[in-house]
Biopython code that builds the backbone (N, CA, C, O; Angstrom):
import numpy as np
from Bio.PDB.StructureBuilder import StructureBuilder

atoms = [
    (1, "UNK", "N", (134.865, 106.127, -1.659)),
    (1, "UNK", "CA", (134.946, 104.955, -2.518)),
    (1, "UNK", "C", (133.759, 104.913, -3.476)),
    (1, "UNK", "O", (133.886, 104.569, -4.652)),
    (2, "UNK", "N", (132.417, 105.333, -2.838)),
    (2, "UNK", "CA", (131.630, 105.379, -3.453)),
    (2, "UNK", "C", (131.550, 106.029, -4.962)),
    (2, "UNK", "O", (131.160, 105.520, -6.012)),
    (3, "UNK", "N", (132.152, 107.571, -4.634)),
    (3, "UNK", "CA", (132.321, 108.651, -5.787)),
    (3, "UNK", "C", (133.382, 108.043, -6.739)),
    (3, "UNK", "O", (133.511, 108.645, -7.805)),
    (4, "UNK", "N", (134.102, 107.041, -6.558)),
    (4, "UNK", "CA", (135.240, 106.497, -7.262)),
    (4, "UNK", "C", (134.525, 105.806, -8.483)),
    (4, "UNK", "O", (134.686, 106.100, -9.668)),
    (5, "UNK", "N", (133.517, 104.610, -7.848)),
    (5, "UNK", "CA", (132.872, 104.058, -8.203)),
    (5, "UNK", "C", (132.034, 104.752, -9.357)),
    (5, "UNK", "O", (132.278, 104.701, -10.563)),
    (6, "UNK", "N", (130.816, 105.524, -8.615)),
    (6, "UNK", "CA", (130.154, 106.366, -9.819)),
    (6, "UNK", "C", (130.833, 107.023, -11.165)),
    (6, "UNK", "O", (130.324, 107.233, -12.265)),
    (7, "UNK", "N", (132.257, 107.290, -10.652)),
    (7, "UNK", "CA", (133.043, 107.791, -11.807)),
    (7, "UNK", "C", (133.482, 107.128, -13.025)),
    (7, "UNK", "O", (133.570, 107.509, -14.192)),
    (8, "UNK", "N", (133.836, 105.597, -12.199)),
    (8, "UNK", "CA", (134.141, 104.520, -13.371)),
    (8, "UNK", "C", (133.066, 103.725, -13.780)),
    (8, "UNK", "O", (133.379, 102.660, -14.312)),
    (9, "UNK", "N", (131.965, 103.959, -13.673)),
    (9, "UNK", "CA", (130.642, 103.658, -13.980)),
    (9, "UNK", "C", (130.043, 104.961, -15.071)),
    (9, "UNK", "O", (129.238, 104.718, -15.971)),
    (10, "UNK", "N", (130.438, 105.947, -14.877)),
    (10, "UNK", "CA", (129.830, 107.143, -16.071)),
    (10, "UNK", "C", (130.821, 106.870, -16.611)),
    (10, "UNK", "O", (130.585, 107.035, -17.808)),
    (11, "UNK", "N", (132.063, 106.464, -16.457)),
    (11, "UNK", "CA", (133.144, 106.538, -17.938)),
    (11, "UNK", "C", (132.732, 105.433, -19.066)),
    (11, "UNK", "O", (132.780, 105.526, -20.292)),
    (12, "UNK", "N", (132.230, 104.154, -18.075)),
    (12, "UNK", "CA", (132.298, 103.426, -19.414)),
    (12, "UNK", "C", (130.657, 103.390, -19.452)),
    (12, "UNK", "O", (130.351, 102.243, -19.778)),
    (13, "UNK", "N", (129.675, 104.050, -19.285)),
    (13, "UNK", "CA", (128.542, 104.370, -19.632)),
    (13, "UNK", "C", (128.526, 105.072, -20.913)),
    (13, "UNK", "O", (127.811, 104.624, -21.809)),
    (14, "UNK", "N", (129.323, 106.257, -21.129)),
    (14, "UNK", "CA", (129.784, 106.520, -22.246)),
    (14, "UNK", "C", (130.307, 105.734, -23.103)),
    (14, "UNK", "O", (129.722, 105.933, -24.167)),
    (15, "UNK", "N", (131.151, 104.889, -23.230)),
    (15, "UNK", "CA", (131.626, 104.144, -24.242)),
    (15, "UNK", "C", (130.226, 102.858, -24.398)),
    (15, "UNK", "O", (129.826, 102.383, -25.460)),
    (16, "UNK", "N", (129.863, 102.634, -23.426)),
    (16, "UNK", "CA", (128.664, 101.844, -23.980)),
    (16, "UNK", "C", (127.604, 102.144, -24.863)),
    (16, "UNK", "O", (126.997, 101.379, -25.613)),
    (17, "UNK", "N", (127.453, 103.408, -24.669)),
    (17, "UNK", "CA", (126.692, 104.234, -25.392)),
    (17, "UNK", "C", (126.651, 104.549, -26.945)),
    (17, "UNK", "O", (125.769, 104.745, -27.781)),
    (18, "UNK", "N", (127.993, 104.504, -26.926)),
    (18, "UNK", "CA", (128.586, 104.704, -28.046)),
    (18, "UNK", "C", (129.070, 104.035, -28.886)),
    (18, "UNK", "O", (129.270, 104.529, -29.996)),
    (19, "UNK", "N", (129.364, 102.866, -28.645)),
    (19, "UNK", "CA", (129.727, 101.465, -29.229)),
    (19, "UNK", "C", (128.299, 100.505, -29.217)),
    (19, "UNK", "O", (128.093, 99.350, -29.590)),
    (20, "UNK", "N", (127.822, 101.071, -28.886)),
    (20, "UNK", "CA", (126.618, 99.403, -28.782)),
    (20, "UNK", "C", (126.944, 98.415, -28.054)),
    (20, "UNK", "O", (127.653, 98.392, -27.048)),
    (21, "UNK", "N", (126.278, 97.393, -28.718)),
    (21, "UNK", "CA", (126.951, 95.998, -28.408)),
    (21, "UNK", "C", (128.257, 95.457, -28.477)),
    (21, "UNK", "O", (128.340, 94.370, -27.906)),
    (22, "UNK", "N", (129.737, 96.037, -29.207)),
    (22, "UNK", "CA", (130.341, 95.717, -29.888)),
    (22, "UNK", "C", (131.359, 96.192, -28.544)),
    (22, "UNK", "O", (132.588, 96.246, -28.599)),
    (23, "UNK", "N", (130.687, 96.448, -27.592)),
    (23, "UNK", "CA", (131.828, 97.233, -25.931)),
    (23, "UNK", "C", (131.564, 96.068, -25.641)),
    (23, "UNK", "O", (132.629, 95.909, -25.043)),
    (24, "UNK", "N", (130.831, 94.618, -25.486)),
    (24, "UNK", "CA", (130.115, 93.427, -24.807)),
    (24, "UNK", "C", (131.521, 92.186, -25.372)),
    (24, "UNK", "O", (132.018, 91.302, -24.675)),
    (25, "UNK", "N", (131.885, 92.555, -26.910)),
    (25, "UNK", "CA", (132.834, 91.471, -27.509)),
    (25, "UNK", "C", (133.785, 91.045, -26.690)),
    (25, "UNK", "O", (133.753, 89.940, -26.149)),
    (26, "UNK", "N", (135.009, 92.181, -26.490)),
    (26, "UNK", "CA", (136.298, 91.495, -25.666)),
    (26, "UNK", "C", (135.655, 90.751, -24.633)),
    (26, "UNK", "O", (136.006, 89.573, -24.694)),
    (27, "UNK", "N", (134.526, 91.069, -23.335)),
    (27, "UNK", "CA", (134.581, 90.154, -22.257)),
    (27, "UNK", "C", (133.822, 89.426, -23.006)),
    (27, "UNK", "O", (134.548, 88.432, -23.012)),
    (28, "UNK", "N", (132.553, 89.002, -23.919)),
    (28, "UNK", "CA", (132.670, 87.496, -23.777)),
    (28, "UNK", "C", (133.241, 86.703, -24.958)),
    (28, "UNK", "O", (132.879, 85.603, -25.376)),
    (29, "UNK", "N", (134.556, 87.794, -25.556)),
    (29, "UNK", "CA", (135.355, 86.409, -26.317)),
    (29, "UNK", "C", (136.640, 86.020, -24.778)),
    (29, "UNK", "O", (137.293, 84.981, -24.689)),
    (30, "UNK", "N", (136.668, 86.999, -23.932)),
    (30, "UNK", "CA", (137.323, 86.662, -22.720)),
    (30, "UNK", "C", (136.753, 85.028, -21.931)),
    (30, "UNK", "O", (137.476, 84.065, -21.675)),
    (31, "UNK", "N", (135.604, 85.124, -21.744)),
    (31, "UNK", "CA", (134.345, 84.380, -21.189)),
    (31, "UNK", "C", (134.940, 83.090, -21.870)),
    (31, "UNK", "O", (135.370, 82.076, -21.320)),
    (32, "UNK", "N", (134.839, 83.436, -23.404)),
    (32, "UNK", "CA", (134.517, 81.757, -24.254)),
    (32, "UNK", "C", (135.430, 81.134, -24.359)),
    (32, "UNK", "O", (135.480, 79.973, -24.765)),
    (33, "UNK", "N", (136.494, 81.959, -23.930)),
    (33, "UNK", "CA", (138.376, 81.440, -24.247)),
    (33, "UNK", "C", (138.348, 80.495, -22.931)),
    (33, "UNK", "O", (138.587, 79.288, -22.974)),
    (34, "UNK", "N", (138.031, 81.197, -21.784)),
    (34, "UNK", "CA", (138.263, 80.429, -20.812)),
    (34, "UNK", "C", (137.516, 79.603, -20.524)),
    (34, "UNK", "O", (137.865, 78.799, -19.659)),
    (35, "UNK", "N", (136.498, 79.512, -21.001)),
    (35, "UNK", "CA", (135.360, 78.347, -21.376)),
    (35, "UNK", "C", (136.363, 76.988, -22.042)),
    (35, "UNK", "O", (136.740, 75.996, -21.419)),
    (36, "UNK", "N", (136.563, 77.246, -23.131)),
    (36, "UNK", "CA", (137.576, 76.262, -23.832)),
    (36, "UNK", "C", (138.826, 75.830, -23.286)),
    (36, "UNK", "O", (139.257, 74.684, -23.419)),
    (37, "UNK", "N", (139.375, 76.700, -22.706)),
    (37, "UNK", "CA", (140.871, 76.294, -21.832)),
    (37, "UNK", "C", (140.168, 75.382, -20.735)),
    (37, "UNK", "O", (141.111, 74.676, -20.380)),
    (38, "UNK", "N", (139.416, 75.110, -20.227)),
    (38, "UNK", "CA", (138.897, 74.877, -19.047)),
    (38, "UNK", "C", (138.266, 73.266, -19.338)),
    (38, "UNK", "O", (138.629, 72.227, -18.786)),
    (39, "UNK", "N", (137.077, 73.464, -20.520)),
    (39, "UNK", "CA", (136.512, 72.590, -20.573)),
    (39, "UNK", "C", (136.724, 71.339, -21.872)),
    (39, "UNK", "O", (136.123, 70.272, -21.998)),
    (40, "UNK", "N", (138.054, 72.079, -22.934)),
    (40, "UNK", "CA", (137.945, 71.141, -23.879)),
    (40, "UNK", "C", (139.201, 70.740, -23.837)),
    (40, "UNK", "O", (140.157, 71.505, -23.711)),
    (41, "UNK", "N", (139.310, 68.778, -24.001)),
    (41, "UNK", "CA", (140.652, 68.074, -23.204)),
    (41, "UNK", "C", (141.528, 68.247, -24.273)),
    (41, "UNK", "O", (141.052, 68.294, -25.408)),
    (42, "UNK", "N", (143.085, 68.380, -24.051)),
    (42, "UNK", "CA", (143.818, 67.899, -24.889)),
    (42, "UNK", "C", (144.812, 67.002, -25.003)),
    (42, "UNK", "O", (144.547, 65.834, -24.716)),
    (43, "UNK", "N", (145.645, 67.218, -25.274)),
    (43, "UNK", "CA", (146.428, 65.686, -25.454)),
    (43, "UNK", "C", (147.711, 66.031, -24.268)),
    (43, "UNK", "O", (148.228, 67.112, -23.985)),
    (44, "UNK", "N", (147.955, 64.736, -23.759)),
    (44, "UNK", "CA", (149.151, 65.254, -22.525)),
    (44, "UNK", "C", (150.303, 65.153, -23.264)),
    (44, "UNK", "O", (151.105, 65.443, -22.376)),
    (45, "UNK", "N", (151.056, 64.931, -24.360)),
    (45, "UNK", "CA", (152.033, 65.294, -24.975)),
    (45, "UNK", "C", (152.320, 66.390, -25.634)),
    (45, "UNK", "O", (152.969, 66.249, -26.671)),
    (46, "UNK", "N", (152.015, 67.431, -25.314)),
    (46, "UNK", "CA", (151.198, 68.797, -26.465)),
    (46, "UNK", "C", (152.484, 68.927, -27.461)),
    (46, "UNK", "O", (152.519, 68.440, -28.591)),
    (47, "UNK", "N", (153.373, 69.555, -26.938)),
    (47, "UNK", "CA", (154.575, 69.700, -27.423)),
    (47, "UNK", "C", (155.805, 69.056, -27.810)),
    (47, "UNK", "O", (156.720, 69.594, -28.433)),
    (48, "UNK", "N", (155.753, 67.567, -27.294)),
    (48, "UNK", "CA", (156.524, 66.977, -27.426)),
    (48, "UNK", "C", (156.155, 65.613, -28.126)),
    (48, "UNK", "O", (155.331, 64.924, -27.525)),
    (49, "UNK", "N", (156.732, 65.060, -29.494)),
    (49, "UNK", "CA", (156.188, 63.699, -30.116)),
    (49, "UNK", "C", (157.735, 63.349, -30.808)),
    (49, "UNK", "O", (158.579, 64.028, -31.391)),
    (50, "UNK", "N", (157.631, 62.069, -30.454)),
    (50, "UNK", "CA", (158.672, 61.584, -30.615)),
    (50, "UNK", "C", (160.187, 61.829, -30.612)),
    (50, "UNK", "O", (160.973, 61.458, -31.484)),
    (51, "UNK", "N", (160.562, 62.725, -29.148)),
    (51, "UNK", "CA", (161.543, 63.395, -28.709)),
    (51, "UNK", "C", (162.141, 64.561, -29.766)),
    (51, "UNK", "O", (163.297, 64.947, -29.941)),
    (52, "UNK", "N", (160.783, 64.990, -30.443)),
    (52, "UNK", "CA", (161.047, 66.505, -31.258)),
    (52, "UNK", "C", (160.575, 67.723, -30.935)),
    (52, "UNK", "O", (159.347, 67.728, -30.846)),
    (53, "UNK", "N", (161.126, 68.816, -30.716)),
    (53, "UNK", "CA", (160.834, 69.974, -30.062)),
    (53, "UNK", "C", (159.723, 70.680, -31.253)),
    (53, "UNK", "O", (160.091, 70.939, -32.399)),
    (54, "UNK", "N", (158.293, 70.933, -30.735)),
    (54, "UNK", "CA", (157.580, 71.285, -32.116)),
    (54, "UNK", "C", (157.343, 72.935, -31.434)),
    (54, "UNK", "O", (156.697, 73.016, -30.390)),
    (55, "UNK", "N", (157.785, 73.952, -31.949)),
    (55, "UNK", "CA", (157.865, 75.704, -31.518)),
    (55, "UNK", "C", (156.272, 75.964, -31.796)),
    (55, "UNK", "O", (155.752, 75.874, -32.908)),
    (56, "UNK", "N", (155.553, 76.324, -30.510)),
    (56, "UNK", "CA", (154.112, 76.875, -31.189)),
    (56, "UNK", "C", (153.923, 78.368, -31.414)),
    (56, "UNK", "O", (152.783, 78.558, -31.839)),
    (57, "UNK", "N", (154.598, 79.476, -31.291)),
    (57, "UNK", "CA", (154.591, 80.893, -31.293)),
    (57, "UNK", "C", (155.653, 80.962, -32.442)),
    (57, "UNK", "O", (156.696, 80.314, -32.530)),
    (58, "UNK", "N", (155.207, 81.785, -33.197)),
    (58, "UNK", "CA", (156.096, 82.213, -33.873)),
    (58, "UNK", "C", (157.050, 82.809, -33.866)),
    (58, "UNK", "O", (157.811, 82.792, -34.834)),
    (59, "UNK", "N", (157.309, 83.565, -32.688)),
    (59, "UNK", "CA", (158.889, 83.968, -32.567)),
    (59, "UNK", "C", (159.741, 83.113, -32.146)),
    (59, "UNK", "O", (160.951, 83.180, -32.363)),
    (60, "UNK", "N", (159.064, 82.082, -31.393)),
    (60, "UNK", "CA", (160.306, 80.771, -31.629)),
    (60, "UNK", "C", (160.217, 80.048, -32.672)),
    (60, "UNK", "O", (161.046, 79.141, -32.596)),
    (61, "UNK", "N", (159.512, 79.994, -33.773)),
    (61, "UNK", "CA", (159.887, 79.440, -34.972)),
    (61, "UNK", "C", (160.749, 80.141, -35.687)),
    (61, "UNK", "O", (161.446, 79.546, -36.509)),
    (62, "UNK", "N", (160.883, 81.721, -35.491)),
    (62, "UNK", "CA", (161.117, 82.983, -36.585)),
    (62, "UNK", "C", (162.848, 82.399, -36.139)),
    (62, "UNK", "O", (163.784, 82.407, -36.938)),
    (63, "UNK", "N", (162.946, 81.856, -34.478)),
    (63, "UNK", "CA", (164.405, 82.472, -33.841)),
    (63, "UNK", "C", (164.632, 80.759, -34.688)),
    (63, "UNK", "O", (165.251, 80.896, -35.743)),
    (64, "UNK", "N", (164.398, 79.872, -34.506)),
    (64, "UNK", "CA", (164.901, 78.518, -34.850)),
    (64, "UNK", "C", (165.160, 78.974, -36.500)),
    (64, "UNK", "O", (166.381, 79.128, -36.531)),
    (65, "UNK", "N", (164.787, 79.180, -37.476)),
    (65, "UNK", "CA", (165.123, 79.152, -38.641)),
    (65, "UNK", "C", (166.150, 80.082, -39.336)),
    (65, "UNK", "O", (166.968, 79.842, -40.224)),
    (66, "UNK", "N", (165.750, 81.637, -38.409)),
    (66, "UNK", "CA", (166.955, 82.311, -38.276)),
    (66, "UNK", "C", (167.865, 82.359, -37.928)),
    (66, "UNK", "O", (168.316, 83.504, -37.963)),
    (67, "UNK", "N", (168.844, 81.256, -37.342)),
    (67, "UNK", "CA", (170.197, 80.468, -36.752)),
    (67, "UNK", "C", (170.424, 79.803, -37.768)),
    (67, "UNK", "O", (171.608, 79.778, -38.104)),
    (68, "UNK", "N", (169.558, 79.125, -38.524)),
    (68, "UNK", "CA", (170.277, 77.845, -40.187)),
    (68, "UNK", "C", (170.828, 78.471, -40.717)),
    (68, "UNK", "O", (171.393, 78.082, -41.739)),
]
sb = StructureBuilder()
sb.init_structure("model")
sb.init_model(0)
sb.init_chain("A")
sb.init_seg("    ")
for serial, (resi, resn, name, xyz) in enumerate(atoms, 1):
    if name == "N":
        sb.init_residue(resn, " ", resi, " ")
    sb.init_atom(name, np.array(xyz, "f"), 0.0, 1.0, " ", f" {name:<3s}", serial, name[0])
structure = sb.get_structure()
């Protein structure tokens, strides 16, 4: 387990190496996302106002307009 370990530890030793700081981005825009999901409130109606279906992804907007 050990040698497993050392192995996936020299792989991304290399890419650290080689990228800089910029190998550090994905985990802490990972970090800050879940920072915000976690800690900033939102509204308990998210999706629903005044018994109207509001599509937040765009492929359910793309599929709703492409049926008119």
């Amino acid at each position: 387990m050990r040698d497993y370990l050392e192995s996936i530890y020299a792989t991304f030793l290399f890419d650290r190496k080689t990228m800089g700081l910029t190998f550090f981005v994905p985990i802490v825009m990972f970090g800050l996302s879940l920072l915000l999901i976690l800690l900033v409130p939102r509204e308990q109606n998210g999706i629903y106002k005044q018994y109207y279906y509001y599509p937040r992804s765009f492929h359910s907007i793309f599929l709703l307009v492409s049926y008119v």
